[in-house]
N, C-alpha and C positions, 0 to 999 in steps of 0.2 A: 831846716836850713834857714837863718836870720835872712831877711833881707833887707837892703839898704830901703826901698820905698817902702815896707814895715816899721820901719825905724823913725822912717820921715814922717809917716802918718801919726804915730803914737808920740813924736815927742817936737814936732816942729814949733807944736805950740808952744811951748815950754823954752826954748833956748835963741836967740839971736841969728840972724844969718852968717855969724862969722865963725861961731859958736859949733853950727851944724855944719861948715864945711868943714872944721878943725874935728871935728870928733869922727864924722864921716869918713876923712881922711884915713886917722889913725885907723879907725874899725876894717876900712879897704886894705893896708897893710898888714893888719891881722892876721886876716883872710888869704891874703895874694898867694901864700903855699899852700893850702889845703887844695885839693883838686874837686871839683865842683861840678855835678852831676850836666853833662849838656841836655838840654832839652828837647823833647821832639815838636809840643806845641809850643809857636810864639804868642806870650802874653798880648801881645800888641792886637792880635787877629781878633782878639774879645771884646776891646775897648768900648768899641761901638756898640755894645747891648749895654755900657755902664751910660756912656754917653746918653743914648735912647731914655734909657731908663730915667737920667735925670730929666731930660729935656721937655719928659711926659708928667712930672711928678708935679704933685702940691706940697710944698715941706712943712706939713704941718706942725708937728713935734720934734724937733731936733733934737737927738741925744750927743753922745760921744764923737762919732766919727760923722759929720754930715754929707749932704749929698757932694759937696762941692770936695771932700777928703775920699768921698768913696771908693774912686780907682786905685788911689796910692794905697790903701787898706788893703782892697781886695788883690792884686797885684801881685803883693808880697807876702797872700796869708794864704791862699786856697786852691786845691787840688784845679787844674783845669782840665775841662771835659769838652772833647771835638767827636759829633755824628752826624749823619748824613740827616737826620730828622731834626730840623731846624727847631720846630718846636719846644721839643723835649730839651734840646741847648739852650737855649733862649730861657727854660725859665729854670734850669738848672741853674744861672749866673743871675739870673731874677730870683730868686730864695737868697742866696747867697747876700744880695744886694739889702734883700728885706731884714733877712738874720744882723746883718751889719748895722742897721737902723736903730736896731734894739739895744744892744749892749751900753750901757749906762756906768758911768764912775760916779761913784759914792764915795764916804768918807771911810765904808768898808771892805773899800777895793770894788773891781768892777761885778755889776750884775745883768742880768738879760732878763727883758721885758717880756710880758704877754701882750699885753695892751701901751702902745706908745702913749696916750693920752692917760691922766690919773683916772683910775676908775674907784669908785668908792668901796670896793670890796676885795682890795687888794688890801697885800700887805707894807712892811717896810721898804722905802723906796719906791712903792709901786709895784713890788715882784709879788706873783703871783704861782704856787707852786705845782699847780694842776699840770702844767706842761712843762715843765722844769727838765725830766729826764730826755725828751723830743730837744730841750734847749742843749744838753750834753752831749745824747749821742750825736749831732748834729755838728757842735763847736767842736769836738771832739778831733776834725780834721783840718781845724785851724793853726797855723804853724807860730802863731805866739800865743805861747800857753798862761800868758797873766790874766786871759778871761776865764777860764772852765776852772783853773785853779781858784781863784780870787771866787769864785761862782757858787764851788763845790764850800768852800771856807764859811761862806756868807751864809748857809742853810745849815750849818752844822756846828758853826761857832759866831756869826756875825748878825744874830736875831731874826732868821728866814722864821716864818710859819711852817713847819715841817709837816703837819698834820690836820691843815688846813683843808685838805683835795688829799684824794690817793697820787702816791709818788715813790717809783721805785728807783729813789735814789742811790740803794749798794748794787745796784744791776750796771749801773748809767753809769758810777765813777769805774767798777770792775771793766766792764766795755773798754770807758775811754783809756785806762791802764794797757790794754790790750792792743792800743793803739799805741801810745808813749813808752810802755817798760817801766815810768816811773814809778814807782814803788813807794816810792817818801811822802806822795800825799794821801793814799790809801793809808801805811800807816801813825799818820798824823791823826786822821779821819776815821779809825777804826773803833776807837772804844765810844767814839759818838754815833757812828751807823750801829752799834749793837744797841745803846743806850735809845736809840730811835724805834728801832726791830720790837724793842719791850715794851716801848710807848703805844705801837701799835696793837702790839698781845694783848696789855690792857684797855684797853679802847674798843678794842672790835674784833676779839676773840674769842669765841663764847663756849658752851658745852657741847656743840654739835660737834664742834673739832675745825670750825671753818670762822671766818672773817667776814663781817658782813658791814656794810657801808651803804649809806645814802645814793639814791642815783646823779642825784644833784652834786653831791661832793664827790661823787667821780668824773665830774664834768659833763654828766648826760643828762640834765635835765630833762622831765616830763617824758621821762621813756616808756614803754609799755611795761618790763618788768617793773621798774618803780611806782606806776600807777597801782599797783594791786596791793600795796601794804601802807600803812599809815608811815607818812613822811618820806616814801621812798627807800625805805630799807630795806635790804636782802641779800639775803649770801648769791654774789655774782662773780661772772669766772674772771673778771677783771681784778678786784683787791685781791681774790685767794690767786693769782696767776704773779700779782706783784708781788705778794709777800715770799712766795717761791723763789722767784726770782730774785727777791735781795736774800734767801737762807741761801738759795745757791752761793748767790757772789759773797753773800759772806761766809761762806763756807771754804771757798779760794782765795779768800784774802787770808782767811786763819791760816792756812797750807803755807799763804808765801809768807806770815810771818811766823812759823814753826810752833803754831798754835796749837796742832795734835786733836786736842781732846775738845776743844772750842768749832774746831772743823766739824767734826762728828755729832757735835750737836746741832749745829744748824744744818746737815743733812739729813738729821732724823727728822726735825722740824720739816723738812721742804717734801719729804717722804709723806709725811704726815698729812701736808696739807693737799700733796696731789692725789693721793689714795680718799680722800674724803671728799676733792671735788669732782673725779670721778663716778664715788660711789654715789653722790648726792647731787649732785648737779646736771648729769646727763641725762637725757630723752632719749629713751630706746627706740622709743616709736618715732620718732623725729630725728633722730641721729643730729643730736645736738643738744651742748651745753647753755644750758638756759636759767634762767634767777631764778629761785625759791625765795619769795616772798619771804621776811621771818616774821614768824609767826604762824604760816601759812603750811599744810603739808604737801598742797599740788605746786609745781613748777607752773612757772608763765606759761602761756600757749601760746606765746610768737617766740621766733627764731629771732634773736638780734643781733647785731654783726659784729657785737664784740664778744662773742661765744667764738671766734677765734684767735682772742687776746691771748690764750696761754701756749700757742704756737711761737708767738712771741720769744718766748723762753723757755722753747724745745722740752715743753713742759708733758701733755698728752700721752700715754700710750702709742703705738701703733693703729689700733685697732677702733681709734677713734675718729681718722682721716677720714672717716667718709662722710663728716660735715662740709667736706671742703668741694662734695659735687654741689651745693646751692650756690654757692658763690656768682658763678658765670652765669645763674640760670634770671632770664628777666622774668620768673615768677616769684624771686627770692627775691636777690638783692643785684643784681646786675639792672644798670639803668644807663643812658648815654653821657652822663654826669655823675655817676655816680662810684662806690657801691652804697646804696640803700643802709637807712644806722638800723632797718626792723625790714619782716619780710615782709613784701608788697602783696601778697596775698591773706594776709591776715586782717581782720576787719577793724583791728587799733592804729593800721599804717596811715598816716598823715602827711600831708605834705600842706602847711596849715599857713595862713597870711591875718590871722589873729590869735591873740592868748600869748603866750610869754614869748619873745623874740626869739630863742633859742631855746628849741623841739629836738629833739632824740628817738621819736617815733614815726623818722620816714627821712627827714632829707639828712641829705651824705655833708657828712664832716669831715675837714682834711686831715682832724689830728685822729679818727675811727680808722682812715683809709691809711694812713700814713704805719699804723698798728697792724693794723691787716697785711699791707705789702711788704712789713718786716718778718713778720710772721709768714706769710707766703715764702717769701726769700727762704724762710730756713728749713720749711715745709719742702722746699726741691733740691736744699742742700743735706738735709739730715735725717728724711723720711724717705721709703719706695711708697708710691702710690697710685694709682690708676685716676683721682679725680680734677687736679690740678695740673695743669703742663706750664712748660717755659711759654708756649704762645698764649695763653690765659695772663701768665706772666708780665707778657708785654704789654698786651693790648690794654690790661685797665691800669698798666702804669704809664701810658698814651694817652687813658682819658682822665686818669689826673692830674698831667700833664696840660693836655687841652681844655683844662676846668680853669686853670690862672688867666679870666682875661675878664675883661667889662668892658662893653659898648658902652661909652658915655654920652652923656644930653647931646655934644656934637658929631652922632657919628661914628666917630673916631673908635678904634676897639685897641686896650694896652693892655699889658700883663695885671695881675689882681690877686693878691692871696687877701682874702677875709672870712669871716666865720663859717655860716652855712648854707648851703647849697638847694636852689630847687636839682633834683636827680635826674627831667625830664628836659628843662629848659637851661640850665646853667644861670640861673638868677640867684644873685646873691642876695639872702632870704634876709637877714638880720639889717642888713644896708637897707634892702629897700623900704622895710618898716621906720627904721630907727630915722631915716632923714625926714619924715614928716612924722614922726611921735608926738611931739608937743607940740600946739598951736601952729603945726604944719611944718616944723623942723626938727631941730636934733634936742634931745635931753639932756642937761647938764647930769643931771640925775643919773642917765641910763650910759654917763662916759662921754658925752658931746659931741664936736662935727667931726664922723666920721672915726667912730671908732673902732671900727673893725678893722680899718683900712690897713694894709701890711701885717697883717694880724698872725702872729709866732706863735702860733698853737699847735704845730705838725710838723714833721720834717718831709723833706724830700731830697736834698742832696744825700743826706745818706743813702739814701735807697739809692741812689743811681752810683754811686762809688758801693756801697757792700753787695747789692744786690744787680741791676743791670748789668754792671762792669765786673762785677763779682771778688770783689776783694774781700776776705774771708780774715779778718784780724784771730793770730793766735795766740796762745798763752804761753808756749815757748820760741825757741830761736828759729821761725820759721813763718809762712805766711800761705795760704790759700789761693791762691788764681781761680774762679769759677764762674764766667761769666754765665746770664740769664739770656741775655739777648739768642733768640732761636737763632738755628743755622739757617743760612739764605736768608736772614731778613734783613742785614746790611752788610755794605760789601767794606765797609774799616766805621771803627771807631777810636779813641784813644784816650785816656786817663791818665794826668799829666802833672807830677811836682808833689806826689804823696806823700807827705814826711811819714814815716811807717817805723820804730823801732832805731830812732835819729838815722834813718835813712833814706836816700829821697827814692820812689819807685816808681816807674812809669811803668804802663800794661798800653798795649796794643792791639788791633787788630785789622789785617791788610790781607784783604780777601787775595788778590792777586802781588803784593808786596808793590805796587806801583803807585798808592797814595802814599805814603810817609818815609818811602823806601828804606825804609829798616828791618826788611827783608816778607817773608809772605806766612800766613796766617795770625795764628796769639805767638805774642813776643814781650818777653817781659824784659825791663832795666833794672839793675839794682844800682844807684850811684853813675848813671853812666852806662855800667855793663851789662851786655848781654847775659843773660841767669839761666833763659830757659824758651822753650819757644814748644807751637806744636799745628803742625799745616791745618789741623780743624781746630774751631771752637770747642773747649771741653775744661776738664778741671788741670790744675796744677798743683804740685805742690812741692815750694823751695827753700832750701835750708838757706837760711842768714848769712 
């Protein structure tokens, strides 16, 4: 659903003040008959974290939409989220706030940043493609869609580096499809996601039957698997789990454009490659999928925590979940900041404050955690299991939550997304290096002052709208209800202004029906109407 302060944010600049009440006007007449979902949270009740938020900030890099446009943006673009854990609110509309910083216009239409500040190892504009798909699933519930489209264009027709970083790009635009219905930029995009898919076969496909890639150009620098082969190469469950992941989605994008025989072939391929990281990737004795150096015939001997990347995309077997009892455990990868990127009992785990700024063998990353909790989500939505629960669930999307903050020189403690993580202390590892690197300050070199800062390498609003709140996007005329949030652990929450399918959806939950009073337990809106409801917490599931 357009909104009028969407409209103001994106084009005030551009038109006169007589200009914008004249067109306003007419656009309010439009409108005036369609009937217009009422809502149960008031935007207004939020304002105050945008206010905060700027009142706290250094603006350093101003893109698109600046601090001072930010409310009118957010306002009229984004799902709002109301729970009794302030925290976890607070930095739900703090991501939000950060993600809107990035987004950049170009002469190519608009694109979203990694790094606000230029860094020298980016690409065109500055984009950077290693987090690219974390930038889609994540914009993907924003209600003006001239970014993810304009985004999606820019990496497949607008000179993006496609193959710069692993990037499962036909997974992220299938997703955000799954969201919108639209059809027409999938198939705009299709004979260039296959043309991509080949790029990759030839690149980094080799005669074992697997895909093998750099740890560095997976974004993990100086990982433990990566240390064991010359330059970091090795078949890891991360590129064989992406390139599954786009033969799937492009295996359903062939279907909805009555490709037939095109379908079939990119689920042989995704067949192909899960049977082979399977066969070749797992630790029996370790019960976990781990790098095989190439070149190399033994697997790494650490556990690292992206050996649950191919949950991601319900990729595994069954019979492979019982990777997922390390997780929780603080000999593994559980840490009070963390999950750990390697297990902490293995003699290569580091937690290091010299050697390259950005380590992959010990402190926790938000875009590793951010893969994990999505991956987790679908592990309690798509798997029976005995090692993971809904309260596992919570608590360390609590402490990812409770990881966005910095005491700064005065004191003062504000919200904070930036690179990487001490796991024990919550010190942000790559900041505190980088602002005395050179001659006791920041390096033009290594990206200048303050380059991590708001740093768009992760999501987390998704997770709290697909996963916490449990919206479950489908692929036909209908939608999932399944929140994570354990029973008894809050007494309402509520997810608010969804554009879902051009429909707006509100979900609820009112333990006694006497917070939101729109009656008592999960209650869902479709436009306004009541759809479906159910006295406990549990799944739903409703026709369009």
């Amino acid at each position: 659903m357009i909104k009028i302060s969407d409209f103001k944010s994106n084009y005030v600049r551009k038109v006169s003040p007589f200009q914008f009440i004249l067109v306003s006007t007419v656009f309010l007449l439009a409108v005036k008959s369609t009937a217009v979902a009422q809502p149960v949270l008031k935007v207004e009740n939020y304002k105050h974290y945008i206010d905060s938020f700027n009142a706290n900030d250094e603006e350093l890099y101003a893109q698109y939409i600046s601090n001072y446009e930010s409310w009118h943006f957010l306002s009229g673009n984004i799902p709002l989220f109301d729970c009794p854990d302030k925290m976890i609110e607070q930095t739900y509309y703090f991501r939000w706030w950060t993600y809107r910083k990035h987004i950049k216009k170009t002469p190519d239409g608009f694109v979203i940043l990694e790094f606000l500040p230029d860094v020298p190892w980016a690409g065109k504009y500055n984009t950077i493609n290693c987090p690219a798909a974390h930038h889609i699933y994540e914009g993907r519930w924003l209600h003006n869609r001239a970014y993810i489209n304009d985004y999606a264009k820019f990496w497949l027709e607008g000179g993006g580096s496609l193959r710069t970083y692993s990037f499962w790009i036909a997974d992220a635009l299938y997703n955000d499809y799954l969201v919108t219905k639209d059809v027409s930029l999938l198939k705009e995009l299709f004979p260039l996601l296959i043309k991509n898919y080949e790029g990759w076969e030839k690149e980094r496909l080799d005669s074992t039957g697997l895909f093998w890639q750099e740890d560095g150009k997976d974004g993990m620098e100086v990982s433990i698997g990566g240390a064991l082969s010359d330059g970091g190469a090795g078949y890891r469950a991360t590129i064989n789990a992406y390139m599954y992941g786009d033969a799937v989605a492009l295996s359903k994008i062939a279907l909805l454009l009555h490709q037939q025989e095109t379908a079939k072939n990119f689920i042989a391929k995704a067949e192909q490659i899960k049977r082979k990281m399977q066969d070749k990737l797992w630790d029996i004795n370790a019960n976990f999928l781990k790098v095989l150096p190439r070149g190399k015939v033994s697997l790494c001997t650490a556990r690292e925590l992206h050996g649950y990347t191919p949950w991601y995309f319900n990729m595994p077997d069954p019979k492979y979940n019982e990777a997922w009892k390390y997780l929780m455990d603080p000999n593994y990868f559980y840490a009070p900041f963390g999950p750990t990127t390697a297990e902490q009992n293995h003699p290569g785990f580091k937690v290091a404050y010299e050697g390259h700024e950005c380590q992959w063998n010990g402190p926790s990353w938000p875009f590793a955690t951010s893969i994990t909790l999505t991956a987790a989500a679908n592990l309690l939505n798509n798997y029976t299991q005995p090692y993971f629960s809904q309260e596992d669930y919570f608590k360390l999307i609590s402490i990812y939550a409770n990881s966005h903050r910095l005491k700064k020189e005065d004191g003062k403690t504000v919200p904070w997304i930036d690179e990487n993580l001490n796991p024990f202390t919550g010190d942000w590892i790559s900041r505190t290096r980088l602002k005395t690197w050179e001659n006791g300050t920041w390096s033009a070199e290594k990206g200048g002052k303050e380059r991590g800062k708001d740093y768009n390498h992760s999501t987390f609003c998704d997770l709290i709208i697909t996963g916490l709140a449990g919206i479950r996007p489908q692929p036909g005329n209908s939608i999932i209800i399944n929140p994570l949030v354990p029973p008894n652990t809050w007494d309402y929450f509520c997810l608010d202004n969804i554009l879902y399918h051009n429909k707006t959806i509100t979900l609820l939950y009112d333990k006694n029906g006497e917070h939101y009073k729109k009656g008592k337990g999960l209650v869902v809106f479709i436009n306004g109407k009541k759809v479906a409801s159910s006295v406990q917490l549990g799944k739903l599931e409703i026709a369009l």
